[in-house]
C-alpha positions in Angstrom: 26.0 -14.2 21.2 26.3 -11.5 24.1 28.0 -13.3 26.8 25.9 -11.5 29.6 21.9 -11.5 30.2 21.5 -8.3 30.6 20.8 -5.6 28.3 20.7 -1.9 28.0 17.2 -2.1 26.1 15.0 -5.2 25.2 12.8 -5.2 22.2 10.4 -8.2 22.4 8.8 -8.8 18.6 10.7 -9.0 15.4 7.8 -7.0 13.6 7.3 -4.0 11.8 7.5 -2.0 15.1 10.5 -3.8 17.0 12.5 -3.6 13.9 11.5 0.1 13.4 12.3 1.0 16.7 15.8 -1.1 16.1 17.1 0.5 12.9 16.1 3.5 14.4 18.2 3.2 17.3 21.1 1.6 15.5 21.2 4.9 13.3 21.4 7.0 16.3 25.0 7.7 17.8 23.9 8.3 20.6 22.9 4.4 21.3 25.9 2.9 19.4 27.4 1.8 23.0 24.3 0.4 24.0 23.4 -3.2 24.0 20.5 -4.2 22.4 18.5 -7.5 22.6 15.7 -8.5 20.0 13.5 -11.4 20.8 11.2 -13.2 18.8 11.0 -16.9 18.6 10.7 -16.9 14.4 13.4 -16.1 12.3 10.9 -14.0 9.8 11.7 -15.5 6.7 8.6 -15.4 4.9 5.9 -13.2 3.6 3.6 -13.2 6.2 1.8 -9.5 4.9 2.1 -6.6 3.1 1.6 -3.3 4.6 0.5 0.1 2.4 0.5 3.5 3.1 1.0 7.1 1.6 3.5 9.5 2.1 5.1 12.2 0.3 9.2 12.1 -1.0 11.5 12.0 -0.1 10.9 8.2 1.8 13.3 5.9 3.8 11.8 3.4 2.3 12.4 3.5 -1.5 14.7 1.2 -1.6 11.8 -1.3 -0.2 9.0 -0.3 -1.9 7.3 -2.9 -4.2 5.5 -0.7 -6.5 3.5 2.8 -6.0 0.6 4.6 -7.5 -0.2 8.1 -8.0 -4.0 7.8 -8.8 -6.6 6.1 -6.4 -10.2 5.4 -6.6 -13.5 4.8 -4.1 -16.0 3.0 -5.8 -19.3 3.3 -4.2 -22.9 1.9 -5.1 -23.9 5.5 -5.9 -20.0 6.7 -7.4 -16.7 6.5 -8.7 -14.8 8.7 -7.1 -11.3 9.3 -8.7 -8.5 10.5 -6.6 -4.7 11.9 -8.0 -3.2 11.6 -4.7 -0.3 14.5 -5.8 2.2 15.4 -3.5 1.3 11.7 -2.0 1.8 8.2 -3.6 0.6 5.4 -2.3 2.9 2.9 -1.5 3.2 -1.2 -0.6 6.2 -3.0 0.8 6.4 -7.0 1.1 7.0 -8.3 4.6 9.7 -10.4 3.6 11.4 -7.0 1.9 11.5 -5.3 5.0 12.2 -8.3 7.5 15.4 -9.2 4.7 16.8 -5.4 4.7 16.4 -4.7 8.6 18.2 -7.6 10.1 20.9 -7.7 7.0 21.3 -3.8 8.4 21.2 -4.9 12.1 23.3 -7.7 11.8 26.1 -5.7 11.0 26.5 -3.5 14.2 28.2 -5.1 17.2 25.7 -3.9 19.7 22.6 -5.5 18.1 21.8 -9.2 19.3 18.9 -11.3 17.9 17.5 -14.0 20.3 15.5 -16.6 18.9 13.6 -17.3 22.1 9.5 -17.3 22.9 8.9 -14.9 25.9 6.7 -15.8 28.2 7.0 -13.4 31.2 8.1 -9.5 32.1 8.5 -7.9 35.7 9.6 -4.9 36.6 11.1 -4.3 39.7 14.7 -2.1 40.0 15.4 -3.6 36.1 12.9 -5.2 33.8 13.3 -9.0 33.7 12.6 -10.9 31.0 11.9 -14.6 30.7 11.8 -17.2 27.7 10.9 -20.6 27.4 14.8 -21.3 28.9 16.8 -18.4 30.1 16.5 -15.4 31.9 17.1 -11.3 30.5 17.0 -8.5 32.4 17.5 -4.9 30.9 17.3 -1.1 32.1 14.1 -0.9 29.5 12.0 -3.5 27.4 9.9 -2.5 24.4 7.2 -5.1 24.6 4.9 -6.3 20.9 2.9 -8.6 23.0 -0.8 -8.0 22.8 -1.9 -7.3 26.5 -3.7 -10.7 28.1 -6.8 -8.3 29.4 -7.2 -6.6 25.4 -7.9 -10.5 24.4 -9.9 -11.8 27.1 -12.0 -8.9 27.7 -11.4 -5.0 26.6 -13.6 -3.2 28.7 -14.7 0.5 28.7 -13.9 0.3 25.0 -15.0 -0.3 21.5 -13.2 -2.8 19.4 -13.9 -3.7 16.0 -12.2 -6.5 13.9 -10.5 -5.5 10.4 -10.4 -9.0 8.7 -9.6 -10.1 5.1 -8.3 -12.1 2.8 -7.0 -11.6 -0.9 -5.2 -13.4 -3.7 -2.5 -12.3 -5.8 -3.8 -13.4 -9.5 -2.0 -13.4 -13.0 -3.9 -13.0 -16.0 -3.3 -14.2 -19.5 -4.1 -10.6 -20.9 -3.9 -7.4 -19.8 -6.4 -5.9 -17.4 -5.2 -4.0 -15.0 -4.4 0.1 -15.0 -1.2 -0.4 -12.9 -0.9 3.5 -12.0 -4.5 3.1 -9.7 -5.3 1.0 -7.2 -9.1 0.6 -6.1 -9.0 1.8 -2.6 -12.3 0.7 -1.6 -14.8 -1.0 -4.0 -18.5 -1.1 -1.9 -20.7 -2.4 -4.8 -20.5 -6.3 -3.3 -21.5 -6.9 0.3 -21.9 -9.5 2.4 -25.8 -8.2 3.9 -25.6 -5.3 6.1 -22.2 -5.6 7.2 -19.1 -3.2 5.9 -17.3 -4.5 3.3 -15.4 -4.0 0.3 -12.5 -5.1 -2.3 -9.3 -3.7 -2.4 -7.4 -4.2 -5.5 -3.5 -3.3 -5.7 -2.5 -3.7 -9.2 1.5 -4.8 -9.6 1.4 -4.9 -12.9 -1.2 -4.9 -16.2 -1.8 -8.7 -15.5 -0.9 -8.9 -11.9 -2.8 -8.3 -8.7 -4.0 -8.5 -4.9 -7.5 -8.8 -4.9 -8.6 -8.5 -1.2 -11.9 -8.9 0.5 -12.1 -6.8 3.6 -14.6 -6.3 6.4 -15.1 -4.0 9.2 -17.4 -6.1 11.5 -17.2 -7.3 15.3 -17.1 -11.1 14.4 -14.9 -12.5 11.7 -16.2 -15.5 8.9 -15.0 -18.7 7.5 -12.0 -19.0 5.3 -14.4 -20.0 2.6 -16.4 -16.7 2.6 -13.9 -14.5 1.6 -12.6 -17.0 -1.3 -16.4 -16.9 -2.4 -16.5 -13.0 -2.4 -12.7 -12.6 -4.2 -14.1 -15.6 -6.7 -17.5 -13.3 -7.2 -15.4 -9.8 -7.7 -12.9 -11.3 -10.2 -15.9 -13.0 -12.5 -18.8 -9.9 -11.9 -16.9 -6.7 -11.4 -13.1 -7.2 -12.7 -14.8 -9.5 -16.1 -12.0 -12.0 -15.8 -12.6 -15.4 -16.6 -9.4 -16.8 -16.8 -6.1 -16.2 -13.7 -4.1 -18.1 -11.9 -3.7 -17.2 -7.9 -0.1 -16.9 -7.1 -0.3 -16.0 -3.7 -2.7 -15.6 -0.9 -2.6 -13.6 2.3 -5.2 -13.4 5.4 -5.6 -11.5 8.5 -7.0 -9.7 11.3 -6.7 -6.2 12.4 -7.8 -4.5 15.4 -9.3 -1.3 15.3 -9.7 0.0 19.3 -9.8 3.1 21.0 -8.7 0.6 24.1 -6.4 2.1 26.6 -3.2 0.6 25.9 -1.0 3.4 27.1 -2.1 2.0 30.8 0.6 -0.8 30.1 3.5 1.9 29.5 5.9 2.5 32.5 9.2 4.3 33.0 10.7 1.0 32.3 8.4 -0.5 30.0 6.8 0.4 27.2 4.2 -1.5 25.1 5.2 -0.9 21.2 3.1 -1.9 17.6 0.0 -3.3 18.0 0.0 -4.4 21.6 0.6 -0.3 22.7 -2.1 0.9 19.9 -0.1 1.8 17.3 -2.6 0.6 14.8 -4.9 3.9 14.0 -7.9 2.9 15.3 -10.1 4.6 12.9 -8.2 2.5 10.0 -6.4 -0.4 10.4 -3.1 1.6 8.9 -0.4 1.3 10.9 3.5 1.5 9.2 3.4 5.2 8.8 2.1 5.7 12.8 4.6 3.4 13.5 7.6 5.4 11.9 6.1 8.4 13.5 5.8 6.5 16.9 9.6 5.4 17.0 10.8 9.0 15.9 9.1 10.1 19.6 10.6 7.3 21.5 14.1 8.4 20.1 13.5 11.8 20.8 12.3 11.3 24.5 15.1 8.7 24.9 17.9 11.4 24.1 15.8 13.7 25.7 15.4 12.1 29.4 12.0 11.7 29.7 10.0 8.1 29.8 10.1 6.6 26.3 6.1 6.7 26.3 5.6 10.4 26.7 3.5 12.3 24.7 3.2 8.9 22.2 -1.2 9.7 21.5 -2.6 13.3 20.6 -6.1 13.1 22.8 -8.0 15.1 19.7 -7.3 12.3 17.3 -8.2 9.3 20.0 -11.1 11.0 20.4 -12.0 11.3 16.6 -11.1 7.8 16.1 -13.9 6.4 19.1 -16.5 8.9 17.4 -15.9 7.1 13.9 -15.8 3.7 15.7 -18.9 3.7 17.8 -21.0 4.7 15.1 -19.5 1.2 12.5 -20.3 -0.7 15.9 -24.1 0.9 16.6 -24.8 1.2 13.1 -22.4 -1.5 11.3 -23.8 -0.6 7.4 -23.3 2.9 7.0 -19.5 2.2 6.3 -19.9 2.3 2.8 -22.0 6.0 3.2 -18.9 7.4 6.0 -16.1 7.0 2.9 -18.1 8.4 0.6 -18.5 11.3 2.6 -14.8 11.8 3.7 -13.7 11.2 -0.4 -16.5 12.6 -2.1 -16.9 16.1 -0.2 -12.8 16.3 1.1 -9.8 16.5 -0.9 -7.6 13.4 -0.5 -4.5 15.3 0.4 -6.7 16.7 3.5 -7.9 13.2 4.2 -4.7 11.9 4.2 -3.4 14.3 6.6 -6.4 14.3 8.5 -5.4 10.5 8.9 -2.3 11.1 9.6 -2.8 13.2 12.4 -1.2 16.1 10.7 -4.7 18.3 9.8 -5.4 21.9 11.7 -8.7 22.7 13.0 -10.4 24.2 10.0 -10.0 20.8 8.1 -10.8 18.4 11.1 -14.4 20.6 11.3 -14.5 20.7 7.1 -14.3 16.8 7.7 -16.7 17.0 10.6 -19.2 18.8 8.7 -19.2 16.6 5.6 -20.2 13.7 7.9 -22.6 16.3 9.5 -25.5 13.4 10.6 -27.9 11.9 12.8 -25.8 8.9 13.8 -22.4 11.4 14.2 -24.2 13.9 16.4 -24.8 10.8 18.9 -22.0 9.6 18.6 -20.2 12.6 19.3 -21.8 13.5 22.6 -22.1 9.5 23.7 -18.1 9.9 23.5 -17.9 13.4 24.9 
């Protein structure tokens, strides 16, 4: 244990962006004789998610990487629409995975220091303090996780939308599944007029996560989504006879809320409490990567750790896409059929990534070309 309080940084939340930001800076020689803190009250031993993404090769995380695919599908009421994502794969890593390697890797620098402490207070002043449930922190810069009290209560000026789910990892008897595709989006069973669909991540010929997902304001009973999984196994998957091996369950925010008011020379809000979650999406590990790489470079380079952290095109983009699934909730299912079936999936990809030029952001624009996007458009503008 450090034998003083203070630190030179602070990272509150042992997640996928506090431990980012940590291997990150324990990589970097320029922070090796800098004393870092992380705080999070669990030890993150289990398997609390899974988080997907694409990316091209090489990747930092191949050592972590449960299992990738290089073909995709969307599967609409009207299409199948098959994707070969080449140069990307798509990728999942395990929670536990990730949580195991990073603090095995931290653990072994002198300068890193895991707290297992809840916070429940920061103030700024000359140097950032920090309290927990019993002792007092103070540091020259804290990296805070914590959702913002005013995002929960009430996020005003801005529309929020709720990405909830739950799925099942099942094993079959036989095999079923093609374990080189994963079913991106499946639209064909819904619950009314609401966006939903199945995603189904295939591990192996008889091994799956079958996962119910909505992009609706309000969330549903725990026994919903097992209805819908139960319904798409049996109606659309034809398998009668599995074994669930696993479940996992949660809620995503998708915002264009102004969390980057929160950021200040000496703290800066980090993951999904600073927006790192792509509004438009849900996705968040690749932004995160991307995210830390700017904090590191603004660190070395002297400037606040927050500068230049949200590209105003792609914030704007994101609000267009979102205030149309909030004023016209069911035309989800017709908006990703329009992006896959009239786009390439390499320009989607890095049109989500914020990578795209101009000429694909209006090819994407145009393909979407509608009523309900013009008004959008000019409500946000």
């Amino acid at each position: 244990m450090h034998r003083s309080s203070h630190f030179d940084f602070i990272i509150i939340g042992n997640g996928l962006a506090g431990l980012q930001l940590a291997l990150k800076l324990s990589t970097e020689i320029s922070f090796h004789e800098k004393t870092i803190a992380l705080i999070d009250p669990s030890k993150k031993t289990t398997n609390d998610k899974t988080w997907s993404f694409w990316e091209t090769e090489p990747s930092q995380w191949k050592a972590l990487t449960h299992k990738t695919w290089s073909k995709a599908s969307i599967i609409t009421s009207n299409k199948e629409i098959h994707l070969n994502l080449d140069p990307y794969t798509y990728k999942t890593i395990r929670a536990i995975d990730f949580y195991t390697e990073a603090k095995a890797q931290l653990k072994q620098k002198d300068n890193i220091y895991f707290i297992e402490e809840h916070v429940t207070s920061v103030t700024e002043n000359s140097q950032v303090t920090v309290k927990t449930s019993t002792k007092t922190f103070t540091t020259t810069h804290a990296f805070d996780s914590r959702v913002p009290e005013e995002f929960i209560i009430e996020p005003k000026n801005s529309i929020s939308i709720i990405q909830h789910f739950k799925g099942w990892v099942i094993k079959t008897e036989r095999d079923i599944f093609d374990e080189n595709k994963v079913i991106m989006m499946d639209y064909r069973l819904k619950d009314g007029h609401q966006t939903t669909f199945t995603y189904v991540l295939p591990f192996s010929k008889t091994e799956a996560l079958v996962e119910f997902t909505y992009f609706t304001k309000n969330t549903v009973k725990d026994s919903v989504y097992d209805d819908y999984i139960k319904t798409y196994i049996k109606d659309y998957l034809k398998i009668e006879s599995y074994s669930i091996i696993e479940t996992e369950a949660g809620q995503i925010p998708m915002t264009n809320y102004n969390f980057e008011q929160f950021n200040t020379s000496k703290i800066t809000k980090i993951g999904t409490g600073g927006g790192w979650v792509k509004g438009s999406t849900g996705y968040s590990f690749k932004h995160t990567e991307k995210k830390v790489a700017i904090i590191i470079d603004n660190l070395k380079s002297g400037r606040i750790p927050s500068h230049g952290l949200f590209r105003r095109k792609y914030k704007f983009y994101d609000t267009v896409f979102l205030k149309v699934l909030k004023d016209e909730n069911h035309k989800g299912e017709w908006i990703f059929e329009s992006f896959y079936a009239k786009n390439s999936v390499q320009t989607m990809f890095r049109f989500l990534d914020e990578e795209s030029t101009f000429a694909e952001e209006l090819k994407i624009m145009i393909s979407l070309f509608s009523w309900s996007f013009i008004k959008a458009f000019f409500k946000t503008l």
